[in-house]
N, C-alpha and C positions, 0 to 999 in steps of 0.2 A: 537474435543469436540463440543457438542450439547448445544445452548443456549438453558437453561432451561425453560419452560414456566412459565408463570408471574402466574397459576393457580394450582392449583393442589387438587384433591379429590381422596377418596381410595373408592373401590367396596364396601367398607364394609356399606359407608355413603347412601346405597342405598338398604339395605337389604341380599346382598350377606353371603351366608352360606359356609364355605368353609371346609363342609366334606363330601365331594365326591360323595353326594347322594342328597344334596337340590340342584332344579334345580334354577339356575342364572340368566336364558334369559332374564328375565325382569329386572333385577338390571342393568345388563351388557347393556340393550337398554335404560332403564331410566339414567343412568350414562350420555352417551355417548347425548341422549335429551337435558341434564340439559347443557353439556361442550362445545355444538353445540352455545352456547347464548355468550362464549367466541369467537367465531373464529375471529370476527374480534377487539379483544383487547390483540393480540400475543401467540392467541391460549389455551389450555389447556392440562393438562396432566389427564390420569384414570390411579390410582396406583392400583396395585392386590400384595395384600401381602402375604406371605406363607400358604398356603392352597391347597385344589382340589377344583376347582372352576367349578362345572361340570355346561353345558349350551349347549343350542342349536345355531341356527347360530344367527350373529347379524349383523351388519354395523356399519363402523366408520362414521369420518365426517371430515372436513377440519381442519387443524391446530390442530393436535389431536395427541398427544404421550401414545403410550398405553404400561405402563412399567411393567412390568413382576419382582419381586424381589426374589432374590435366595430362595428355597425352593415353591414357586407360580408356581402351574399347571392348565392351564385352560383344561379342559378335555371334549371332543367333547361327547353329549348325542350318544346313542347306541341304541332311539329311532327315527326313521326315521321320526314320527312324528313333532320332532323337529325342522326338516331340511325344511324349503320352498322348492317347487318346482319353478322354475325359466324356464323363457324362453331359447333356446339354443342361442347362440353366433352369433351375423350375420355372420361369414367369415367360421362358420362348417354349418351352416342349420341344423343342429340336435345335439342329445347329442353325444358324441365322441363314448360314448357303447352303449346307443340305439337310435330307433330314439325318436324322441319327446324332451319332453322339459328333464331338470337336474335338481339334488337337488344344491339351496345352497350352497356355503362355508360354513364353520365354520366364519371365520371372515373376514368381507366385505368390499370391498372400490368403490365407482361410481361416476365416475366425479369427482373427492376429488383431493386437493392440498395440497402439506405439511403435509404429514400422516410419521410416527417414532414408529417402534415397537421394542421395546428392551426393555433393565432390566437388569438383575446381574445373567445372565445364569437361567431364569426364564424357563420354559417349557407349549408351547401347545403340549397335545397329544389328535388326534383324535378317538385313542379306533377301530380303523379301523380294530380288528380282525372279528366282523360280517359285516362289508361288504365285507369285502373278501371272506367269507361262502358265502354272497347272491350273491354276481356278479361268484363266481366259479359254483354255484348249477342251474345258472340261474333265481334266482328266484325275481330278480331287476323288476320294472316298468321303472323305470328313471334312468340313467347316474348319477354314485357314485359322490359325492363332496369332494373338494379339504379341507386344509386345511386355505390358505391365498389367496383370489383371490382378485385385484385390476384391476378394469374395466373404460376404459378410464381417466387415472390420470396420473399424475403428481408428481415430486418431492417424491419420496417415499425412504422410508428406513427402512430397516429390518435388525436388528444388535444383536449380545449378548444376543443371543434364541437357544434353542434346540428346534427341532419338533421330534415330532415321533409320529409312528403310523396311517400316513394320508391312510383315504378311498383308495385317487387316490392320486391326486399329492397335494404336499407339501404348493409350494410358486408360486403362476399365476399371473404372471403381464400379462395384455391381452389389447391391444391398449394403453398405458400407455407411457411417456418419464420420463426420468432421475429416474431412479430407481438404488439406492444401494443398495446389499446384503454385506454383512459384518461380518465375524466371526460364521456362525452361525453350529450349529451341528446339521443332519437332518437322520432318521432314519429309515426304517421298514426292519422287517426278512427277509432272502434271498425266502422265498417262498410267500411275500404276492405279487399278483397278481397285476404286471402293476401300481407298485406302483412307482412313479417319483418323485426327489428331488424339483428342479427346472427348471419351463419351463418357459423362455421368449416369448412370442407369439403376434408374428404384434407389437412390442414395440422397442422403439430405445436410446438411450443413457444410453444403461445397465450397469452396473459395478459386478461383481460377484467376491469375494474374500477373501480369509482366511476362507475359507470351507471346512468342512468336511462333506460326506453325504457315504452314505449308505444304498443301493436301494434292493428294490425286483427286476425291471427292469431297469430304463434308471436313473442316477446321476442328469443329466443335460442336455435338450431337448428344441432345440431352433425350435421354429414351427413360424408357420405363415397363416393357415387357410387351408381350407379342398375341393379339387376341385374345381368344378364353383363357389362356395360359397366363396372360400379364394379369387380365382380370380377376381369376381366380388366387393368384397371389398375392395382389391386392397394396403390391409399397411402392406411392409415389415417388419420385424426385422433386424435390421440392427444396427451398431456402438455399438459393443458390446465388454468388455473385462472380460476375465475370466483371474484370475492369482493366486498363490500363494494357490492350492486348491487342496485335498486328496478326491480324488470320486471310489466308487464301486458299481456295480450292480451284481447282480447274474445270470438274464435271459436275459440283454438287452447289452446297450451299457453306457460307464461311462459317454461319450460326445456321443450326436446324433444332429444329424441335420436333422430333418422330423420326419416322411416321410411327415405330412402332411407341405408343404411349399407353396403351392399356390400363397403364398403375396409375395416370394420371401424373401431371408438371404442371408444377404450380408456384407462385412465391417466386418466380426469377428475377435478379436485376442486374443488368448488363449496363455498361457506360464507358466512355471515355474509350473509344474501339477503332480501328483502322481496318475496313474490309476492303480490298482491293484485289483487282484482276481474276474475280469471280464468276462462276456462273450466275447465282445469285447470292446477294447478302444476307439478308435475314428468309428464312424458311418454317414455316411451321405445316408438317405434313402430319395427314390422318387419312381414313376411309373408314366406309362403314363398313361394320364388323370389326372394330375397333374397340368400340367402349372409351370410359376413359373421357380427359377430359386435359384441353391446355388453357391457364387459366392465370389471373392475376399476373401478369408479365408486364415487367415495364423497362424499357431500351432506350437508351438517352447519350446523347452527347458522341455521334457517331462519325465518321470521316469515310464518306462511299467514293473510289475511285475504279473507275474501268471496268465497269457490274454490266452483266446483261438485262439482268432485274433486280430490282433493289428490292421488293420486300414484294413474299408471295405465304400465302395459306391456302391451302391447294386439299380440295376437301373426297378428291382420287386418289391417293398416291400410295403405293406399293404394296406388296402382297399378302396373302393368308397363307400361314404352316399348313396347313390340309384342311379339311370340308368340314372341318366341325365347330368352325366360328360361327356364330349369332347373325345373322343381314343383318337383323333389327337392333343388335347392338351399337348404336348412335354416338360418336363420340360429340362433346360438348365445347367447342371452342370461343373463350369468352373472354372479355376483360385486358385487351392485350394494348399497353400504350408505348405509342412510339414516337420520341419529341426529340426537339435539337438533333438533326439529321440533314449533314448538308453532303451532294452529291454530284461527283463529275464524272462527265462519258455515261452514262446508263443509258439502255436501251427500250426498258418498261419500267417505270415508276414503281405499279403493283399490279398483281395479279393476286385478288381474292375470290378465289371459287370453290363456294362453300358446301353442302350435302341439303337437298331440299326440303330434306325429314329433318334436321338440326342447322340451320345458319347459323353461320357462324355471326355473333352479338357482340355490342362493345368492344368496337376497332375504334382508338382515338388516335387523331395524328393531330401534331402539332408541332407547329414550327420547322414543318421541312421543308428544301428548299431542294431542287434535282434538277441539274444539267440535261437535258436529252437530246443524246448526241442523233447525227440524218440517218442513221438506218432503224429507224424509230416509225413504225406505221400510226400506232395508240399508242399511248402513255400507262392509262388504268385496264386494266379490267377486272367487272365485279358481276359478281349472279349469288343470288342466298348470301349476301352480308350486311350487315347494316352497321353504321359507325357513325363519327361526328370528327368535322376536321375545322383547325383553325390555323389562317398562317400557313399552307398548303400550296406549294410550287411546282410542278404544274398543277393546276385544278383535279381535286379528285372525282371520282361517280360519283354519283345522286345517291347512291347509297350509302357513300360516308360521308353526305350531309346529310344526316338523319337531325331532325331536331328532336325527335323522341326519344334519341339515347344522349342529349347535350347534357343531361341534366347530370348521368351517370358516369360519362365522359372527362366533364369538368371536375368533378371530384375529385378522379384519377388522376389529375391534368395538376390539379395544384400540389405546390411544394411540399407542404404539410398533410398530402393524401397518404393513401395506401402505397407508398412509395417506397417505406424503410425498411430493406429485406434483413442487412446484416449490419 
């Protein structure tokens, strides 16, 4: 339970019209001016009460609960006008789709401590069917905007919210610690483009659970910066736990890991998960010129239904910002277990196809059990990986029955191993 704040004001005290057509931006930044004068007397709370509260982007502020109550839609403007343009992120050097700078979020957090976004299953939707037209057509200047991005913060929680409809991604916690995600339902069509639930990125003490999301492309995407740019910034994502959570994608993966990691992801533990009517379920993507490292991960107690692939590390996968990343910068992918895993309808067991300069090391599987349903040619496939499997339905490669890594494998493997993230 959430101590209430000692404060409280509704949108409406502020000018806010809530029929889907007057625009807000100025109610929704003079609210949030006026509750900034609260922060250091236990905070404040902005009520938004049943309506469509259309607005462009805006910023929170510390000590700040922004509650959402049943029937309450804040609805993202469909004029781009609306959206600031914003410098790109120091650890990408540019905007993730183009180069140059990016639009805005919808709703903002920088430097903020003790920020609470919840309600009684309130809803932001960003209206993201024209940017999916403009970034499909090409016809973008700048890098689409998220729908919740918090940058370098603290203490955050996002609870008892539907989202739908985001440009791009949903919920960006970006250099940020102790971040809870909690209950929330997060949405877009199986065809809007490169649309992501939630990415943790360069951020550590995550918590993510009791979610359900439902993606164009990737569920859940845990990044860490983009090339010489991630590497030179240098802050992994790490100590993270996902649990208790129903994820789909249509084009991507339900769990990905990258591709961009530069900063390094490390310390993850996922469990008790339903990945269903996916492309693939679990992913961890890199390439070289990368840098960086995925590491210590361990996935357990999973439920795969209607996967094309169930678990893939794909040691190609996705692009350089421009020419001045490292070849020889090698990412390091290692330590990843993955147990209690049972699976119906899949099409490929795995696909581990690792980088010849860095194989990928310490793959343990155990106790998985996979359906593979007739338009299944192979089951595995493996090149540059080496692992150790036990309890393994269908048979794995020859390369993850390594006896050479069993030793290091088994460690991982027991109950009382490196196992306790949070």
């Amino acid at each position: 339970m959430l101590d209430p704040r000692p404060h409280s004001v509704s949108i409406l005290e502020f000018g806010a019209v809530g029929d889907g057509k007057t625009l807000n931006t100025i109610a929704f930044q003079n609210a949030i001016f006026y509750l900034k004068s609260f922060a250091d007397k236990g905070g404040a709370q902005l009520y938004v009460p049943p309506g469509r509260w259309l607005t462009g982007s805006f910023n929170l502020t510390s000590h700040l609960t922004l509650f959402l109550e049943k029937g309450a839609v804040i609805l993202g403007s469909q004029d781009p006008s609306h959206w600031d343009i914003v410098e790109p992120l120091p650890s990408y050097g540019r905007g993730i789709e183009l180069p140059g700078g990016r639009y805005r979020s919808l709703v903002n957090g920088y430097m903020l401590r003790d920020v609470v976004i919840t309600g009684d299953n309130g809803t932001i939707d960003g209206q993201g069917s024209v940017w999916w037209e403009w970034f499909t057509s090409h016809s973008l200047n700048y890098s689409r905007p998220h729908l919740v991005e918090f940058v370098s913060s603290e203490d955050i929680l996002v609870s008892n919210i539907t989202f739908l409809n985001a440009p791009a991604y949903n919920i960006h916690p970006v250099y940020c610690s102790n971040v809870h995600i909690h209950n929330i339902s997060v949405y877009a069509p199986p065809a809007s483009p490169y649309t992501v639930g939630i990415v943790p990125d360069s951020s550590d003490n995550v918590c993510i659970e009791d979610c359900s999301i439902s993606m164009g492309h990737d569920a859940i995407a845990l990044k860490s910066g983009w090339d010489e740019y991630g590497i030179t910034y240098g802050r992994p994502t790490t100590n993270v736990h996902i649990r208790r959570v129903d994820l789909q994608s249509s084009s991507g993966s339900s769990l990905a890991f990258g591709s961009e990691m530069s900063g390094g992801i490390s310390d993850i533990q996922v469990e008790q998960a339903h990945l269903y009517n996916s492309l693939s379920a679990i992913e961890f993507r890199t390439t070289r010129g990368r840098g960086g490292y995925i590491e210590d991960i361990i996935i357990s107690d999973l439920d795969l239904l209607n996967v094309h692939m169930a678990f893939g590390a794909i040691g190609h996968y996705g692009s350089h910002p421009d020419d001045k990343y490292d070849p020889d910068a090698f990412p390091v992918l290692q330590k990843i277990t993955l147990k209690n895993i049972i699976g119906a309808n899949i099409t490929v067991a795995g696909n581990f196809t690792g980088i010849e300069e860095s194989p990928f090391t310490s793959i343990c599987l155990s106790n998985i059990s996979i359906s593979i349903n007739s338009a299944s040619s192979t089951s595995w496939v493996c090149s540059y990986v080496s692992g150790f499997s036990e309890s393994v339905f269908p048979k794995p490669c020859p390369d993850l029955e390594n006896s050479n890594t069993s030793s290091s494998c088994i460690s991982l493997l027991q109950p009382n191993g490196r196992s306790a993230v949070l």
